[in-house]
C-alpha positions in Angstrom: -96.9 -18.8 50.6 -98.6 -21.0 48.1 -101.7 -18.0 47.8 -98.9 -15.5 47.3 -97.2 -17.6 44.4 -100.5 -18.2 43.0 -101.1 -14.5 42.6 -98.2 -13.8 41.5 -98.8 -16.6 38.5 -102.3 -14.7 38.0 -100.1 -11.5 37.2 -97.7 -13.0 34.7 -95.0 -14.6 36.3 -93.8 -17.7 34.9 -92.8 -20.1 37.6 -91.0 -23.1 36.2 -91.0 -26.7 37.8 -87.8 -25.8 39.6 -89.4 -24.0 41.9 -92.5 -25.4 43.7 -94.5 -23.7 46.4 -94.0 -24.8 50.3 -96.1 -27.2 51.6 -98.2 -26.6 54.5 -95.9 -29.7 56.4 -92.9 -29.1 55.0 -90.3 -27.8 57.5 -89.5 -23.9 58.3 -86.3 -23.2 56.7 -83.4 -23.7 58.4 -81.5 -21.5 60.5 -78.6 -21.8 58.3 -79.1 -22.0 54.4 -78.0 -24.5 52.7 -75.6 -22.6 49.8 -75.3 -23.3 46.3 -73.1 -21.7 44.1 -73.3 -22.5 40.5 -70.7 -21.0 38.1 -71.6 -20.8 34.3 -68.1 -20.8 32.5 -67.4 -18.1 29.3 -70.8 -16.8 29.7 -71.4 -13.2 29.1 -74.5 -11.6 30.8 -75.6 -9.9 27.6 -75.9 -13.5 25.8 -78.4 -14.6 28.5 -82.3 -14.3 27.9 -82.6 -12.9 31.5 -80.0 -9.9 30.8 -82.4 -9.1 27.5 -81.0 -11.1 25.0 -83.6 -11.8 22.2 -82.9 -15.5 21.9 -84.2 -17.8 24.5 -80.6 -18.8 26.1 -81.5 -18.6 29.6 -85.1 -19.8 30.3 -84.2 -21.4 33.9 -82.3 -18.6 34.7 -84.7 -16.1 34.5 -86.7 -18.6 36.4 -84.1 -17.4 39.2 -83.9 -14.0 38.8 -88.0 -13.7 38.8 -87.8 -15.5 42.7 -85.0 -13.8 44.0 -82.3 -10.5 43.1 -80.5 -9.9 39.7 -77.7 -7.7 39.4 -77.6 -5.3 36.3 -74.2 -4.7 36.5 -71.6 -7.4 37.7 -68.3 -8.0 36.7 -65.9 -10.6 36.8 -61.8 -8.9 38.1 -60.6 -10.9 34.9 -61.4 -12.7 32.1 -59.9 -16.0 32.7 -60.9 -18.7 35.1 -58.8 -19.5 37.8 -58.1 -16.3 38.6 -61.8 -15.0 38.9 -63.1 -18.1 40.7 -59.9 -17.4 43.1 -61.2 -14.2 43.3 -64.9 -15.5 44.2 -64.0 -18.0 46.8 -61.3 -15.5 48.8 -63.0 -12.1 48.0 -59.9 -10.8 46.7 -58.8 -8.9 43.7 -56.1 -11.0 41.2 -53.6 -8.6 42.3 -54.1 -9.3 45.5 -53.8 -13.3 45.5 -51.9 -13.9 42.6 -53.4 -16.3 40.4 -53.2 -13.7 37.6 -53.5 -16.9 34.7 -54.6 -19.9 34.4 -52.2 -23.1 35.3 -50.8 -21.3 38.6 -51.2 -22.6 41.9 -53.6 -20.4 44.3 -51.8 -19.4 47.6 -51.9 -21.9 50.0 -52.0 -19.1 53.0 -55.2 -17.5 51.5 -58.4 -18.5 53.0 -61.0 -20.0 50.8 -64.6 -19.7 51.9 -65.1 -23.7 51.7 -62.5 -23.7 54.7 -64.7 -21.3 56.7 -68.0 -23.2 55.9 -66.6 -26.2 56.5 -65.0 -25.1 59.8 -68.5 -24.0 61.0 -70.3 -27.5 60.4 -71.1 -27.0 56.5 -70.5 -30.0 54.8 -68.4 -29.1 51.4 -68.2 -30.6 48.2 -67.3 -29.4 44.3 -68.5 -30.5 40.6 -66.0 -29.3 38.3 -66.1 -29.7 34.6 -63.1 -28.3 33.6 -59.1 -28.6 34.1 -58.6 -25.4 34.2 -60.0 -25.5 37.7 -58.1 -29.1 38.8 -57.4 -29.5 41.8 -53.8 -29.4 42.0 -54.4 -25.7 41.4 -55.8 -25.4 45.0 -59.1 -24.7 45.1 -59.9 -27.9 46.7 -58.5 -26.5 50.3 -62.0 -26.8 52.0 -63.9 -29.1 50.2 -64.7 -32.5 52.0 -65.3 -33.7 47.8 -63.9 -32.5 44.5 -64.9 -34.1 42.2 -62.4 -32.9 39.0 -62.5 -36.6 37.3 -62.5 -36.3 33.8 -62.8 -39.9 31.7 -62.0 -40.5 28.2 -64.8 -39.3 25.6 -66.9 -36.9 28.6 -65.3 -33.9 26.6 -66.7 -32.1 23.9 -63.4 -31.5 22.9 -60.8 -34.4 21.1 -58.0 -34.2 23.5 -56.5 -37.3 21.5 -55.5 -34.6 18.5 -53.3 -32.8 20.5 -50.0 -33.2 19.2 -50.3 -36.8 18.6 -50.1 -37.1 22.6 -51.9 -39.8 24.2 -54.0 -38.0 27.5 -54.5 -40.5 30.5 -58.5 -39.2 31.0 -60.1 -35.9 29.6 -59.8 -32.3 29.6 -63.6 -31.4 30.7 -66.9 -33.0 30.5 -70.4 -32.6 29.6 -72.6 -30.3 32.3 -75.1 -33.7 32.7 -72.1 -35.3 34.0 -71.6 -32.8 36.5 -75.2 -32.4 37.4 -75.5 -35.7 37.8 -71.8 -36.3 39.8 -74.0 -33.5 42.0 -76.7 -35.1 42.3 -75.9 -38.6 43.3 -73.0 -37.2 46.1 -76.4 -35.2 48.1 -78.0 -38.5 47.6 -75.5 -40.5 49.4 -75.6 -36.8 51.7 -79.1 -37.7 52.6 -80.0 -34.4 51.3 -81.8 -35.9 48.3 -84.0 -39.2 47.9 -82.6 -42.3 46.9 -82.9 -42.8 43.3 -84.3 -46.4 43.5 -87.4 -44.6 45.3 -86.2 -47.2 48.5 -85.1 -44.1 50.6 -86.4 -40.7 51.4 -84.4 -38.0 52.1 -82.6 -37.7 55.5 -82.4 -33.9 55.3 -79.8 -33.2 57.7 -79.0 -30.8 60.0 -75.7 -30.0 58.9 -76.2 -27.6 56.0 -74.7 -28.2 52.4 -71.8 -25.7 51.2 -72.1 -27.1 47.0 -70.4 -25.9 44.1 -71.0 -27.0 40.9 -69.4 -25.7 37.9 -70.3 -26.2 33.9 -68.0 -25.8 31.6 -70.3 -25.8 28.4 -70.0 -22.4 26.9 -66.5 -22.3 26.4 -64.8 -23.0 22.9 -64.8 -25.3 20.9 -68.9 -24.4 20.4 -70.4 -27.3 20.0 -73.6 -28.0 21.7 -75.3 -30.9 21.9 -77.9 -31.8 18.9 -81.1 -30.2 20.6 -80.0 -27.2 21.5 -78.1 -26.8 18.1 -81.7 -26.9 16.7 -83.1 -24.5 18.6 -80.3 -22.1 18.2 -79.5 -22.6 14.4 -77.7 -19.3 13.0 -80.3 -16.3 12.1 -79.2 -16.0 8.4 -79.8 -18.2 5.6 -76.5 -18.0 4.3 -74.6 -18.0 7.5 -70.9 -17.1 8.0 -68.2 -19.2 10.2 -68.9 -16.0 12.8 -72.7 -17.0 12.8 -72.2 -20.0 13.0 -69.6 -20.0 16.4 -72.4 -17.4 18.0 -75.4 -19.5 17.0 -73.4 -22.9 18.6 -72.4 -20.6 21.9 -75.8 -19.7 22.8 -77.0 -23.6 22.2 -74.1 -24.3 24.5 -75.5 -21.5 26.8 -78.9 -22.7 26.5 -77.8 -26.8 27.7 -75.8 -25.6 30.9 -79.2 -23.7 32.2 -80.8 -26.8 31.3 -78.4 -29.0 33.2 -78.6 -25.9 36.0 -82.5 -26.1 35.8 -82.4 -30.0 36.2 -80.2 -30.0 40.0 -82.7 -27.3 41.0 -85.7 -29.5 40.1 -84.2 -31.9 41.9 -83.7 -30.1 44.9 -87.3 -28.6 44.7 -88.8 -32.3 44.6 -87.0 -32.6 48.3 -88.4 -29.9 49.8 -84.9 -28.0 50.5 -84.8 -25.6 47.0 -86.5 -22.8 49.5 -84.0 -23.5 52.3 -81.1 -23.1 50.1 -79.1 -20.1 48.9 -78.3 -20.1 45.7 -75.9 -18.0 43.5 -75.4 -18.3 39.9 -72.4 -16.4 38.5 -70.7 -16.4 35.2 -66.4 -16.5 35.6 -66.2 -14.0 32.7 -67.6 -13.6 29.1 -66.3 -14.3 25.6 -65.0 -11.8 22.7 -67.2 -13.3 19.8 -65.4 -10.5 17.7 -66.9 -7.8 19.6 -63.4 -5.9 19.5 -61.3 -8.0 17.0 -61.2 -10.8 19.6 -62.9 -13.7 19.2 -62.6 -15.4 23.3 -61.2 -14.6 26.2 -58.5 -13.8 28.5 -57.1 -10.6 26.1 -59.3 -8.2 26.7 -61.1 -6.3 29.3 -64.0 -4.7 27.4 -67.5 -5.4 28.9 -68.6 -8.0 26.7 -65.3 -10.5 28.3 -66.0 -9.0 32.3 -70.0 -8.7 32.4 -71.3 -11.1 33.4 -74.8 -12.8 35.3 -75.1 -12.8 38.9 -78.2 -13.6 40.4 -79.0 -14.9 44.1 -82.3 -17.1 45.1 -83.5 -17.3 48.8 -87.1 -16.9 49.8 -86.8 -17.0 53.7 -84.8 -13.8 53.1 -84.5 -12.1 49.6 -87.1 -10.4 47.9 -88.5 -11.9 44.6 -87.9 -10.1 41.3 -86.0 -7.2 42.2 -83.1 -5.5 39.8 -80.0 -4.1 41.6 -78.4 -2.0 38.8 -75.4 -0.3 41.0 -72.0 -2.5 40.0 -70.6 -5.3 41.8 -67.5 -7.2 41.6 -67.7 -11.6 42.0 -65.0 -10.6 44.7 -68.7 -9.8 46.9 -69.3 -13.4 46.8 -67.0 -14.4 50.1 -68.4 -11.8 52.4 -72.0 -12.2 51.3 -72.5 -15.5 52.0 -70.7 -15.1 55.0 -73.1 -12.6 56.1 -76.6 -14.3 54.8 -75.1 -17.5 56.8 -74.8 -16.0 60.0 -70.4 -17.2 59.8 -68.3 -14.9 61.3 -66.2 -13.6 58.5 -62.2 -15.1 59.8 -59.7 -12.3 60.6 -57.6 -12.8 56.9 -54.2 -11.4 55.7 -54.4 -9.8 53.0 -58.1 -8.4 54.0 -61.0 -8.8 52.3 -61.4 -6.2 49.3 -65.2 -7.6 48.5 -68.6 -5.9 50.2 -71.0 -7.6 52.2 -73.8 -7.6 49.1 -76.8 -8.7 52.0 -78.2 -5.3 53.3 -78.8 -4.2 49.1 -80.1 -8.4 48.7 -82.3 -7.3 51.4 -83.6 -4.1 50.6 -81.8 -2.7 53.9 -79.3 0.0 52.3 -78.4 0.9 48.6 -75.2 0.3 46.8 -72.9 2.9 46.1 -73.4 3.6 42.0 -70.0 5.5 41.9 -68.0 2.2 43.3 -64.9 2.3 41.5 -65.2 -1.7 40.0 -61.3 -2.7 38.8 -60.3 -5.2 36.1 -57.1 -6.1 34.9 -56.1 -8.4 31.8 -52.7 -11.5 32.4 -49.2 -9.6 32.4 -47.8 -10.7 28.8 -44.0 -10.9 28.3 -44.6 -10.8 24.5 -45.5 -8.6 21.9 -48.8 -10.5 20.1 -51.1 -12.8 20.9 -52.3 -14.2 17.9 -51.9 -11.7 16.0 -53.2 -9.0 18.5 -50.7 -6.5 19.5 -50.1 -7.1 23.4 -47.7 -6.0 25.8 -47.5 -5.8 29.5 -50.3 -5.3 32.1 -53.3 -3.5 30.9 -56.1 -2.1 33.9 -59.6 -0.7 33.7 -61.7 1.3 36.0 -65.3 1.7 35.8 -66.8 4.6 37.7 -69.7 5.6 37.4 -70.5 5.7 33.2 -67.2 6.6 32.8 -65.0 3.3 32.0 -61.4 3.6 31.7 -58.7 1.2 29.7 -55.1 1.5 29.9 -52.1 -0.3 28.6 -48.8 1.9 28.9 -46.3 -0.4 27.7 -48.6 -1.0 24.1 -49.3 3.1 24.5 -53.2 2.4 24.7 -55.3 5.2 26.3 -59.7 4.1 26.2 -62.0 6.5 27.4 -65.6 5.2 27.1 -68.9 6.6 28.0 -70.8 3.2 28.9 -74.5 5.1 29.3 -74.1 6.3 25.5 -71.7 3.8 24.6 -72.3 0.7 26.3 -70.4 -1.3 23.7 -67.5 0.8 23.9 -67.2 1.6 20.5 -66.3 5.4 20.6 -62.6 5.9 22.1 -62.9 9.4 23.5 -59.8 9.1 25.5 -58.7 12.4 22.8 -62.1 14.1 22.7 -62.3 14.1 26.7 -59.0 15.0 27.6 -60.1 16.7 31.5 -62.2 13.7 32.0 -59.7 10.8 30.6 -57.1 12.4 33.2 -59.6 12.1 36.0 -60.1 8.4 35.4 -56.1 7.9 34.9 -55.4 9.3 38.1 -58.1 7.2 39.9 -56.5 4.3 38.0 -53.2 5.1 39.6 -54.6 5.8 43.1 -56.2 2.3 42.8 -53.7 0.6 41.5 -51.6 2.1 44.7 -54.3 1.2 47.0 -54.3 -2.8 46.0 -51.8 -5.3 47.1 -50.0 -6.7 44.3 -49.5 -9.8 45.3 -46.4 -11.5 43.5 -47.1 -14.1 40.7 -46.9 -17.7 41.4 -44.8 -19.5 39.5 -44.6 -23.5 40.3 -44.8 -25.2 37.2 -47.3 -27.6 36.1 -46.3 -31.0 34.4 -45.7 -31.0 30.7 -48.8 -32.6 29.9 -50.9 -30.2 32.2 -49.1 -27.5 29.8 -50.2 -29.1 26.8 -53.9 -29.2 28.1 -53.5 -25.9 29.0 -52.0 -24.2 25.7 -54.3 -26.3 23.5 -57.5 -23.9 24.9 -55.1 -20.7 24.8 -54.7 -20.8 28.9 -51.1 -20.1 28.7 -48.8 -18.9 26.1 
């Protein structure tokens, strides 16, 4: 192993500290991974250096994606949080479970893949740094730790201007916090040295189910005060726009830092290689791409693209590109798969695919998978100005991506290999074609359980928190 990562240096691969090469006497992985899922908030894949972005956002991820599989094309099923991380921890589509915005509770008959781990000996634990994924929303069900706790001054953002409303603790915090939260839980697992240096790792048998969760990226943009210098905005006479995009990418830049940082730490153990790990974003951000400036209203690539890379030497190939889409709803039945866990008989089924024969190199992905996306039902007819109304669905087959919003009498046709930033409607100019995708839409649409909404209602000062970052109207 160590002459193979050597030669792979000598041809020009740039292996960071993270990842360190396996010692002649360190253990053989073990038969059940350890699994890591890290989930990069309001990130958008084409604002990462390791999706081709020009400015150096990502360094630590691409780190990732050189030692294990990247995935061209992965989207989230919305662009909001709670219902995409529902829909990566049940494998189901927000129609199907029903978390369709933020501040609703998550079914408590679904099955969340913490519940399944943990039933099979994983020991569970979560590092949120955000609300909006609280645990009185549900996704806790599973999770021997969740760690949510917020304390006054860990968020970036001034939750005492909110209305003149005094909050008892904080709205997010810092991704060091959460890293370190992380860190010092698999240290008091065993999985990880003692700090003081009077204890070495225990490395258990029972495998780790972790997932940690940075919030960073998401608005307000304001990065902490190294990575706002290496990201200053590109012109000399920036505008407020330059300035919001320059701040995003620092933000970017510090969660892949703090992401870097727990895999150093877990490569100084000796249990980085015996680890799967998955880094995903939840969804992307507008940055005025299409009038819009974050999240949640829109369905255009640049708000449901978004990284997805997995890291496991024992099994996964290193460096390889998988440009057929996926959907985050593949992240249930994958690790379930690459674990060796019997996947649990669910109602409503899975709607995710088993991603491990493509990880593997065992089988190829379908490139005409239909991949559907759907944008919060609204009841009103703006958003900020935005006209809005309704539901509004895409479908991406192939390079053909379809939008549609019937009750705001929308129609988008758009050829994403010519026009991958969807800035030529041709929903008129394609009339044979647009039909095509309308009526795959439909048959879709008729194929999905629409689950109904939930509707418990969260206390007034959760709403407040929740309407200060746009999360609900």
């Amino acid at each position: 192993m160590r002459h193979f990562l050597l030669a792979l240096a000598a041809v020009g691969f740039l292996l960071g500290p993270a990842v360190s090469a396996r010692t002649a006497d360190a253990p053989a992985p073990a038969k059940r991974p350890n699994v890591l899922v890290v989930t990069l908030d309001t990130t958008r894949a084409d604002h990462t250096s390791a999706y081709g972005y020009a400015r150096p956002t990502t360094p630590r991820l691409i780190e990732v994606a050189k030692q294990g599989v990247r995935f061209e094309a992965a989207y989230a099923p919305m662009a909001t949080t709670l219902p995409s991380h529902t829909s990566m921890f049940t494998g189901l589509l927000p129609r199907t479970h029903g978390a369709l915005k933020n501040g609703l509770p998550v079914n408590p008959k679904l099955t969340l893949l913490a519940e399944t781990l943990g039933g099979t000996g994983y020991r569970t634990a979560a590092f949120l740094s955000s609300f909006a994924v609280s645990s009185r929303f549900g996704l806790q069900r599973g999770f021997s730790e969740y760690d949510d706790r917020f304390q006054d001054g860990q968020c970036k953002w001034d939750v005492a201007r909110w209305e003149g409303q005094k909050i008892e603790g904080d709205f997010c915090r810092r991704g060091d916090l959460t890293r370190e939260a992380a860190v010092k839980w698999l240290e008091s697992a065993g999985y990880l040295p003692d700090a003081s240096g009077t204890a070495v790792a225990k490395k258990p048998e029972q495998p780790f189910f972790v997932w940690i969760h940075f919030f960073d990226p998401h608005n307000p943009y304001d990065p902490p005060a190294d990575q706002a210098k290496l990201f200053p905005p590109l012109s000399a006479n920036p505008t407020e726009l330059e300035r919001d995009v320059a701040n995003y990418d620092g933000e970017i830049h510090f969660a892949d830092q703090e992401m870097g940082k727990l895999f150093d730490a877990l490569a100084s153990a000796g249990i980085l290689d015996d680890t799967l790990v998955i880094v995903a974003g939840d969804h992307g951000e507008g940055l005025m791409d299409h009038g819009w400036m974050l999240h949640g209203l829109q369905i255009y690539e640049e708000a449901v693209r978004v990284p997805f890379v997995f890291r496991w030497p024992a099994k996964l190939p290193q460096g390889t590109t998988i440009a057929e889409p996926v959907e985050l709803i593949d992240i249930t039945p994958t690790v379930l798969d690459l674990a060796g866990v019997p996947a649990p008989q669910v109602t409503p089924p899975v709607e995710g695919i088993s991603l491990a024969a493509a990880l593997t190199g065992k089988a190829k992905l379908d490139p005409q998978r239909p991949i559907l996306l759907q944008r919060r039902f609204y009841a009103a007819d703006n958003e900020k100005g935005i006209p809005v109304k309704g539901s509004k669905h895409a479908l991406r087959v192939g390079d053909w991506k379809y939008i549609e919003a019937k009750e705001e009498n929308s129609f988008e046709l758009y050829d994403l290999k010519s026009d991958p930033r969807e800035k030529t409607n041709l929903a008129d100019a394609k009339p044979a074609e647009r039909a095509t995708m309308a009526e795959r839409l439909a048959k879709t649409l008729a194929g999905t359980a629409a689950a109904a909404p939930a509707t418990r209602k969260v206390s007034e000062e959760d709403q407040r928190k929740l309407e200060a970052l746009g999360y609900v109207q």
